[in-house]
C-alpha positions in Angstrom: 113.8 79.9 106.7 111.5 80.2 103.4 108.3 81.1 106.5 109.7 84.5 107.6 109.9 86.1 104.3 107.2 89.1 103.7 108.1 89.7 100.3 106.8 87.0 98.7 104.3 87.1 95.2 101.2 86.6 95.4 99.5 83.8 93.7 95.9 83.0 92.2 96.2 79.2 93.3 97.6 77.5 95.9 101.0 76.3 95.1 102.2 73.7 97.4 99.7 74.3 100.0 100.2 77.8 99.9 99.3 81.6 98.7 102.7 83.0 98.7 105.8 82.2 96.7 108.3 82.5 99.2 111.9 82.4 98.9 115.3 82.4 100.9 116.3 85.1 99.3 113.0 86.8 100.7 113.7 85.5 103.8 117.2 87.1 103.9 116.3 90.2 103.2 113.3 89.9 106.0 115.7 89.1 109.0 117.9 92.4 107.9 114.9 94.6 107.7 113.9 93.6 111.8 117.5 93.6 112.3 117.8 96.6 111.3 114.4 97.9 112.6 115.4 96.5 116.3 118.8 97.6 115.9 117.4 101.5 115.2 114.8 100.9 117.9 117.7 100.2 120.4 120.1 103.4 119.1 117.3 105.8 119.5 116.9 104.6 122.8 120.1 105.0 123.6 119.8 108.3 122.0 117.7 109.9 124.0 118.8 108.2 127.7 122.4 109.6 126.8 120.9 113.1 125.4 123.6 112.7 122.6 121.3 114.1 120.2 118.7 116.6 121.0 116.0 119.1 118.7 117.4 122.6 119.7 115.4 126.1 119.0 117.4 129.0 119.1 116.4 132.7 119.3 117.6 136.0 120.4 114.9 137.5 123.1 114.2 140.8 124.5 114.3 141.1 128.1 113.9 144.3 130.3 115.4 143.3 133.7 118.2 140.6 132.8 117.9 138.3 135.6 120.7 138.3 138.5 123.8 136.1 138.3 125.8 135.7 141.6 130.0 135.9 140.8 131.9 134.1 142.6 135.2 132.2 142.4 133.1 128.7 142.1 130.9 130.3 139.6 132.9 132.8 138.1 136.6 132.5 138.1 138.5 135.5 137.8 142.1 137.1 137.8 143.3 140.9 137.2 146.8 141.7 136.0 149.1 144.4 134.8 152.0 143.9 132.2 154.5 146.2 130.8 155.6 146.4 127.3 158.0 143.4 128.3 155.3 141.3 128.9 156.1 141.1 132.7 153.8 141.5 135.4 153.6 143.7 138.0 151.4 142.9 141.0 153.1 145.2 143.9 151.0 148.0 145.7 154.4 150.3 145.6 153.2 150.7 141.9 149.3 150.8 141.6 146.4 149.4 143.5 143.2 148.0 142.2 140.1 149.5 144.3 136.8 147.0 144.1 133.3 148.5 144.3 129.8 146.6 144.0 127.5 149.5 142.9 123.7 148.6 143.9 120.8 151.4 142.1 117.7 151.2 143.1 114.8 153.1 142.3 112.2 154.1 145.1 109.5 155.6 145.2 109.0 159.0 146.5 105.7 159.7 147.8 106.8 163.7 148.0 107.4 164.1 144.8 105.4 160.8 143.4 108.4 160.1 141.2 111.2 157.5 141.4 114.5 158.4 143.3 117.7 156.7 141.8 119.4 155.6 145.1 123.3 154.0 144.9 124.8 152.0 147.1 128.6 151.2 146.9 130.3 148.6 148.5 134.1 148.6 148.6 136.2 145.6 148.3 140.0 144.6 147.8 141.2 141.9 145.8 143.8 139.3 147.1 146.4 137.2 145.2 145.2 134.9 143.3 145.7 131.0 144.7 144.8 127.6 143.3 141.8 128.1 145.2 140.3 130.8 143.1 140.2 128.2 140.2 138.6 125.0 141.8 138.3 123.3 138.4 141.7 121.3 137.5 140.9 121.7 133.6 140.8 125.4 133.9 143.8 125.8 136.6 146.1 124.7 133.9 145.2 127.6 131.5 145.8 130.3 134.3 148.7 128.9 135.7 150.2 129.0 132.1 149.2 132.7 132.0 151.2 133.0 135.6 148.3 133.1 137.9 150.2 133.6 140.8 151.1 137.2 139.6 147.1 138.5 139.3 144.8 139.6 141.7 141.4 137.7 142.5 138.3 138.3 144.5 137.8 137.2 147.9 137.3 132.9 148.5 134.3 134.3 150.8 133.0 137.0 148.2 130.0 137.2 146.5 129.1 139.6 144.1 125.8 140.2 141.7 125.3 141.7 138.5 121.5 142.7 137.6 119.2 144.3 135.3 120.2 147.1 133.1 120.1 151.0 134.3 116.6 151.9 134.0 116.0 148.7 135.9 114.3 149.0 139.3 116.9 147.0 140.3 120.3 147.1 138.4 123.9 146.0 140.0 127.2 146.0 138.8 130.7 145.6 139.4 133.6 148.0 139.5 137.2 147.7 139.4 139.6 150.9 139.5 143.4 150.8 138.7 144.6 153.7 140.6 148.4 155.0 141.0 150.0 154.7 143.9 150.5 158.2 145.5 152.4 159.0 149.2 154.4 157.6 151.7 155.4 153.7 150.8 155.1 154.2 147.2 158.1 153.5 144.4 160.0 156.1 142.9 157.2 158.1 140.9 159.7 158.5 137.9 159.9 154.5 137.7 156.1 154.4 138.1 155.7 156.7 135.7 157.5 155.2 132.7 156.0 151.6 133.8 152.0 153.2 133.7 152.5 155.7 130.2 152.5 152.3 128.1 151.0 148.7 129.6 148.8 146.6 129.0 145.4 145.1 131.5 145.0 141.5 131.4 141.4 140.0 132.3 141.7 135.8 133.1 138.3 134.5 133.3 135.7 131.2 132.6 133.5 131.5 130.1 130.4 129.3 129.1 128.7 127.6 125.8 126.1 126.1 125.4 125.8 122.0 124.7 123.3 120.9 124.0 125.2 116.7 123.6 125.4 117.3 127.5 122.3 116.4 128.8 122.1 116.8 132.5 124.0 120.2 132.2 124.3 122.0 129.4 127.1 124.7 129.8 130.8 123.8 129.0 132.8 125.9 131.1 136.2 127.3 129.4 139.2 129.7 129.7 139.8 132.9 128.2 141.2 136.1 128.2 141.0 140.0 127.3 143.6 142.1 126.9 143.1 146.4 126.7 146.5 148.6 126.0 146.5 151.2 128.7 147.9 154.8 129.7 148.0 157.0 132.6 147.9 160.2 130.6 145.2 158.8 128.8 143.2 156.9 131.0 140.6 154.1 129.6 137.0 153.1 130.7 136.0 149.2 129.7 132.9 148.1 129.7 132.6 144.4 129.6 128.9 143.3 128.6 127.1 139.5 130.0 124.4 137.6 128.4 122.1 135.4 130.3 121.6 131.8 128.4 118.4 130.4 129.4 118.4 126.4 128.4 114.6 124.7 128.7 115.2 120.7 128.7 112.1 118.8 128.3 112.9 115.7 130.0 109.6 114.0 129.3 109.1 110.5 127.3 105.3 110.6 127.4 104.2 114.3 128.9 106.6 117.6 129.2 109.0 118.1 131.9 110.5 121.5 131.2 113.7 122.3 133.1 115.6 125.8 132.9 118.8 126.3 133.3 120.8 129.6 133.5 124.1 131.2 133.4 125.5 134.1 131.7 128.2 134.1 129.4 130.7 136.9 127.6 129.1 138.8 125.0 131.4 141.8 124.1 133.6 145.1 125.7 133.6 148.6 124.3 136.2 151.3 125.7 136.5 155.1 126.0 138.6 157.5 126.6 137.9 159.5 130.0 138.8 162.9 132.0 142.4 162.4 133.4 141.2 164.4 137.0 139.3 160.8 137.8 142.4 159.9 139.7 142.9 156.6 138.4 144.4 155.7 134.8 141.8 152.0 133.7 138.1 151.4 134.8 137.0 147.9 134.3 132.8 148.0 134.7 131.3 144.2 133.9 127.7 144.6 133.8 124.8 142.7 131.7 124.3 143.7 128.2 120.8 145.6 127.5 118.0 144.1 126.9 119.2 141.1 125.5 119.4 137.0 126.6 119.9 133.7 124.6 116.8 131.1 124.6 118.1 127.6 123.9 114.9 125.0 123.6 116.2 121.8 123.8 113.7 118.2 123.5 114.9 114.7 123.2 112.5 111.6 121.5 109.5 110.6 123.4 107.6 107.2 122.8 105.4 109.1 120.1 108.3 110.7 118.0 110.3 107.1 118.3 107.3 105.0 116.9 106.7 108.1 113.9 110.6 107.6 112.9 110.5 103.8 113.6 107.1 103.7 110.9 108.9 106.0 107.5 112.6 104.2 108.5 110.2 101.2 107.9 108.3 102.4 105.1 111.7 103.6 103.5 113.5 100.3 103.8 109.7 98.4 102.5 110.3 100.2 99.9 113.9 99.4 98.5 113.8 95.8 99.7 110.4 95.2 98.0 111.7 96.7 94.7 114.5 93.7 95.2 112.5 91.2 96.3 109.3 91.3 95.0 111.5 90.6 91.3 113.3 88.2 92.4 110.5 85.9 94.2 108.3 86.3 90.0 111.1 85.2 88.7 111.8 81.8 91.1 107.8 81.6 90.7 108.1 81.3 87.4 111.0 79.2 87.2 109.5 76.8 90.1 106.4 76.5 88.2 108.6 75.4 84.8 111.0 72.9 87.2 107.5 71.5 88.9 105.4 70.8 85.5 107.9 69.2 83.7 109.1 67.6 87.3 112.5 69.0 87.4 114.1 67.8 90.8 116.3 70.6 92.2 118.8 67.6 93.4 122.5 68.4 93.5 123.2 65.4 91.7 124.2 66.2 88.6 123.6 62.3 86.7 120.0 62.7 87.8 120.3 66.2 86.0 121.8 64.4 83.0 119.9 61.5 82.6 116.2 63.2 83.7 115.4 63.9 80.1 117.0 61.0 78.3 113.4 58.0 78.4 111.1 60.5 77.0 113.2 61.7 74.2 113.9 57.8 73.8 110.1 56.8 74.0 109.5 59.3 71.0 112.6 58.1 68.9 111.4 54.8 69.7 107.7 55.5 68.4 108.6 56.7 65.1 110.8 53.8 64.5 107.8 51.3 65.0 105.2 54.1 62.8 107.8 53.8 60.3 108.2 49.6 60.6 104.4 49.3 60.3 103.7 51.4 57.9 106.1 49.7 55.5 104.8 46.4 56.3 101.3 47.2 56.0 102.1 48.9 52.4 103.7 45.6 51.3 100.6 43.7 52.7 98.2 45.6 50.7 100.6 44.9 47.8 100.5 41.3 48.5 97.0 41.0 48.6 96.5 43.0 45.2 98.5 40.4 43.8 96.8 37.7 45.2 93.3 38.7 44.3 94.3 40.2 40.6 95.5 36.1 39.9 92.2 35.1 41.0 90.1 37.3 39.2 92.1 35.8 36.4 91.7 32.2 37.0 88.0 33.5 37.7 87.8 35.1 34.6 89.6 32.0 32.2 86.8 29.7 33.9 84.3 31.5 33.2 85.1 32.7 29.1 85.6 28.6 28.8 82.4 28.0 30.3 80.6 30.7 28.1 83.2 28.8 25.3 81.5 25.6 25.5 77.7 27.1 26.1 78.0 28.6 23.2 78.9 25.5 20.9 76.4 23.8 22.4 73.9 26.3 22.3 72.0 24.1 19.4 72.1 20.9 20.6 71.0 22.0 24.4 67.7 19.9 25.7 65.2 21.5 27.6 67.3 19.5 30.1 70.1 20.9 29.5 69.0 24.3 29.4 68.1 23.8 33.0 71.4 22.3 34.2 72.6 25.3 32.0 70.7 27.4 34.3 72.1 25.2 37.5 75.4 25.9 36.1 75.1 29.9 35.8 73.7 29.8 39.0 76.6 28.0 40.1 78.9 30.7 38.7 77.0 33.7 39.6 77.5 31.8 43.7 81.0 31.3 42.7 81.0 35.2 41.7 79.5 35.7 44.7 81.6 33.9 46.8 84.4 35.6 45.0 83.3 39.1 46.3 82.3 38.0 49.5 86.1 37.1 49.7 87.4 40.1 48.3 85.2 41.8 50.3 86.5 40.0 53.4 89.6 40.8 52.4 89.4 44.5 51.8 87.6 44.3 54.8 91.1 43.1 56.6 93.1 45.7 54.9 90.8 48.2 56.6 91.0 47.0 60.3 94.7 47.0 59.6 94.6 50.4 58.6 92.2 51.3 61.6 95.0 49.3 64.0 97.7 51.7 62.9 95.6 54.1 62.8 94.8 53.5 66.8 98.3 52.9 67.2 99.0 56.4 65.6 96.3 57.4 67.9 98.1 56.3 71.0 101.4 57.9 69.6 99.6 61.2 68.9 97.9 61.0 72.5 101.7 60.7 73.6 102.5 64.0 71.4 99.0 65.6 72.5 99.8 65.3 76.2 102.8 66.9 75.3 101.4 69.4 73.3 99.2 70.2 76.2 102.2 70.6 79.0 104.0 72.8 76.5 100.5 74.8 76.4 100.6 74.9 80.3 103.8 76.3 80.2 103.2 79.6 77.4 105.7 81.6 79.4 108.7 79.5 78.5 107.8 78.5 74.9 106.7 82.8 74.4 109.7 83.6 75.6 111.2 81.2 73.9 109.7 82.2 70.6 110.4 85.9 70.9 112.8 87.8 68.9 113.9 90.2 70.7 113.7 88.8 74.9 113.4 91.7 77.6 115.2 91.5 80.8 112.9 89.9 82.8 112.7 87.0 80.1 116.6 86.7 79.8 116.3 86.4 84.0 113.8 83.2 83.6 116.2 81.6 80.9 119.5 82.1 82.8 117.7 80.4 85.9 116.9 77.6 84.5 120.1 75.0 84.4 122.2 74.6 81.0 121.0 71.0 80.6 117.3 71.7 81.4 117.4 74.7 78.6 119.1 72.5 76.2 116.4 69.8 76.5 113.7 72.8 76.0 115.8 73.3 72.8 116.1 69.5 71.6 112.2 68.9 72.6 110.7 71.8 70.8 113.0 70.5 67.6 111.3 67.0 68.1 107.8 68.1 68.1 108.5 70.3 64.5 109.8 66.6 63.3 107.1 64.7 64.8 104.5 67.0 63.3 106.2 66.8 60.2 105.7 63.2 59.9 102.5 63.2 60.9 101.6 64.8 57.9 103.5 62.9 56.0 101.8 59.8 57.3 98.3 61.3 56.8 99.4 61.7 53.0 100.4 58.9 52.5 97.1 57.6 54.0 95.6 59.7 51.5 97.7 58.1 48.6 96.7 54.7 49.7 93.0 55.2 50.0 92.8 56.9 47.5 94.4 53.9 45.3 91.8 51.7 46.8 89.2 54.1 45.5 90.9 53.4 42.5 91.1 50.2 42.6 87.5 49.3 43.8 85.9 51.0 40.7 88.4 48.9 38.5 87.2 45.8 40.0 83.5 46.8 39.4 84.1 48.2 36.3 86.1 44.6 35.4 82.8 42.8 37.1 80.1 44.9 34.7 82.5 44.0 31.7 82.7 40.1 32.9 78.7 40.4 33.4 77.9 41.5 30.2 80.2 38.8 28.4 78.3 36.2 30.2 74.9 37.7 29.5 73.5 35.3 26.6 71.2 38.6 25.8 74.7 40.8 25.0 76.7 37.4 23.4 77.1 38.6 20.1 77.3 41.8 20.7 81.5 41.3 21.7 83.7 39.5 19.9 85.6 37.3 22.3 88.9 37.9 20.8 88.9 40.9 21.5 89.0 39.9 25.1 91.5 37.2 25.5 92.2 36.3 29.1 95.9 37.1 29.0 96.1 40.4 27.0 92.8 42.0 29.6 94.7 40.8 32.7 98.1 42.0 31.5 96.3 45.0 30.8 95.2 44.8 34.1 98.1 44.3 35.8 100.2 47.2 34.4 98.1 49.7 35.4 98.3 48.2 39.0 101.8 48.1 38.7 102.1 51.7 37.6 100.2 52.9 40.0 102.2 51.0 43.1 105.3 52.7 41.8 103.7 56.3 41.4 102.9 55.6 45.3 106.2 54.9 46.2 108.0 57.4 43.7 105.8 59.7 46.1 106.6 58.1 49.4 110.4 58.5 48.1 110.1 61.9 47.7 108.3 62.9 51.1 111.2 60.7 52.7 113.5 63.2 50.9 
């Protein structure tokens, strides 16, 4: 799973064969980022094949010649009616009649007069009761039947009307509707009609359009509405009921445009006036376009090019955040994976191997100072031993050698030439006995050096031990900085609560052993000090005690020194003492290091 992940850190070396610290957490975080990368791919899509989310441009245009709409009762449903103050409608021709008239102007040219002749053609029409059929749309029958459609007037099934242009147009076209009073033979009682047209009220049903721009393949929601004018036939009313023509360009395209228009008017707004009562008729309805004025709806979905472009900064945008996550994370795990690997920390679940991973190098030191401490003591007794040792033979040496001058000198006078030579044989004898003696002492000083030089290599091998250690620890600066600081940022507090309670502890306990081990290393080295420099000492005592023993012997110094002065016992007591003194300043010393 680690393989997948993109948010890895970079490193200078290859770590486990690799360039890139990888993690699961990494990896994670990677699957989301195509999952969600696919899973926006596939909504955009979706997007654009279902038009549910289109880039629209709006504006208001001018126009000079609105274009023609044809009215019909598929394209334009309509139904007149006439209430009275009841709210009750009246559709009977006894009472009033509505007169239709499509008025056509044109302008043509007259070459007589080289101007333009307005010419007007009207074309009369009578409305019909309205049916089911005038509304073919179920979702809009429901609305006029509430409004008792059966009791309005519609146009014709088979009629067609147009609307056009405006009235400077070369071509303009309206269409008329006159509410007229019924006059003459077959009509009501004029009193009833009269009190039924001074107050009532014109009622307009008709389907009206929006634009929307979520349906793509058309974009015009057709809907029901209505209009209502309060009426009189002493003062009789003039509507004017204004259309706006909605042009909708689609671009259909996914790699090059494909512009389709489509158009169809929609209600914009009425105005009314009061007119001359001699018209004959008591409401004029007039629907006509409104001048010099259309709605331009632009409407583009996503094509490959704008998909990629949002596909790249969703991308970019999701790099981002995840990176800011990730890329922290996968230091931190690098820095705890290069801690676990140099001290060879096994990420096992098993928590004994966890427990016990620490325990035979902690018990290799322990043991090591234990044995430092053994041989040390033992080689400080063995030098002690052997001081003994050779301070009674220098005294035996010493009594020999005062008897021998003892007797020379008593028979100093009554010494043959004879003698004097086996006198001679004799101090030879003594100064190769000397000899012999130092050679030995030598020998032996010799031993106590090659002893020190074993512990010394022994002390090597333990310091190797402590080196090596050193030298991992060195490796490892991050942990033992961070372990060092004061005050630990948050990055450092992330490493150290990584790493596992056990594994932090032993950090803890091996850091304390090192302080310790130095400690007794120097220690050690002063007490090495102490001891050489007693040897020192000691060496310059012996050849200070061998000049002394030289010069008694000398038969050119012999009465010069008064041998009394230098009985055996009292110079090796003398001797002695100082030796002892000094072993117990060394160990008063090595007590108080211990302390």
């Amino acid at each position: 799973m680690k393989k997948v992940d993109i948010f890895g850190s970079q490193v200078s070396f290859r770590l486990n064969g690799i360039v890139q610290h990888k993690t699961k957490f990494g990896a994670f975080f990677t699957i989301l980022l195509f999952g969600i990368i696919v899973y926006r791919i596939i909504f955009l899509i979706f997007q654009v094949i279902l038009g549910s989310n289109p880039k629209v441009l709006y504006q208001e245009r001018q126009v000079d010649n609105p274009k023609a709409f044809i009215i019909s009762p598929q394209t334009f449903s309509m139904a007149i009616g006439l209430l009275n103050t009841n709210y009750t409608y009246f559709v009977d021709e006894r009472i009033f009649t509505i007169q239709g008239i499509h008025r056509v102007k044109q302008n043509i040219f007259n070459q007589t007069t080289n101007q333009y002749d307005e010419v007007f053609t009207d074309n009369y029409f009578d409305l019909v009761n309205c049916t089911k059929d005038h509304i073919p749309d179920d979702k809009l029958r429901s609305y006029f039947e509430k409004s008792q459609l059966y009791s309005h007037l519609c146009l014709p099934l088979d009629k067609q009307l147009e609307i056009e242009g405006q009235y400077n147009s070369d071509n303009y076209q309206e269409i008329n509707f006159y509410f007229e009073k019924c006059v003459g033979n077959g009509c009501l009682d004029q009193k009833y009609i009269a009190d039924l047209l001074n107050k009532h009220y014109i009622e307009l049903l008709f389907t009206d359009v929006y634009f929307s721009p979520q349906t793509k393949n058309y974009p015009f929601n057709r809907y029901s509405r209505d209009l209502y004018w309060q009426s009189s036939q002493n003062l009789p009313k003039e509507v004017n009921m204004y259309m706006r023509n909605n042009y909708v360009e689609t671009d259909y395209g996914w790699l090059t445009p494909n512009i389709v228009t489509d158009i169809f008017p929609q209600y914009s707004y009425d105005d009314n006036q009061i007119v001359d009562i001699s018209n004959n008729f008591f409401f004029h309805l007039v629907i006509r376009f409104e001048k010099q004025k259309e709605n331009l709806y632009q409407r583009s979905y996503d094509t490959v090019f704008t998909i990629m472009s949002q596909i790249g900064g969703f991308t970019q945008i999701l790099l981002t955040i995840f990176s800011f996550v990730c890329i922290k994370y996968s230091q931190i795990d690098l820095n705890r994976s290069l801690i676990n690997q140099q001290y060879d920390f096994q990420e096992a679940s098993n928590k004994t191997e966890q427990t016990n991973f620490s325990t035979p190098l902690i018990q290799s030191i322990k043991i090591n100072n234990s044995i430092l401490d053994l041989d040390q003591q033992k080689k400080v007794d063995k030098q002690l031993s052997i001081f003994s040792k050779t301070c009674i033979y220098k005294e035996k040496a010493f009594n020999d050698k005062k008897q021998l001058s003892t007797c020379q000198i008593k028979q100093q006078k009554l010494i043959s030439p004879q003698n004097q030579k086996m006198d001679t044989i004799n101090n030879n004898s003594v100064q190769l006995e000397q000899f012999k003696q130092n050679k030995e002492f030598q020998g032996t000083q010799q031993t106590i050096v090659n002893k020190q030089n074993d512990d010394n290599t022994n002390s090597s091998l333990l310091y190797n031990q402590f080196q090596k250690l050193n030298e991992v620890n060195n490796t490892k600066q991050s942990f033992q900085n961070i372990f060092a600081k004061e005050k630990q940022t948050k990055i450092d507090q992330s490493i150290l609560n990584l790493l596992d309670e056990k594994k932090y502890q032993f950090f803890s306990n091996l850091q304390q052993e090192q302080k310790n081990v130095k400690q007794q290393n120097m220690q050690r080295n002063y007490s090495q000090f102490n001891l050489k420099r007693y040897i020192n000492t000691q060496e310059e005592d012996n050849d200070t005690f061998n000049i002394e023993q030289e010069d008694i012997i000398s038969n050119d110094n012999m009465q010069k020194y008064d041998f009394r002065q230098y009985s055996g016992p009292s110079m090796l007591s003398h001797n002695l003492s100082r030796s002892y003194l000094r072993r117990n300043k060394l160990l008063e010393i090595d007590k108080t290091e211990q302390l």
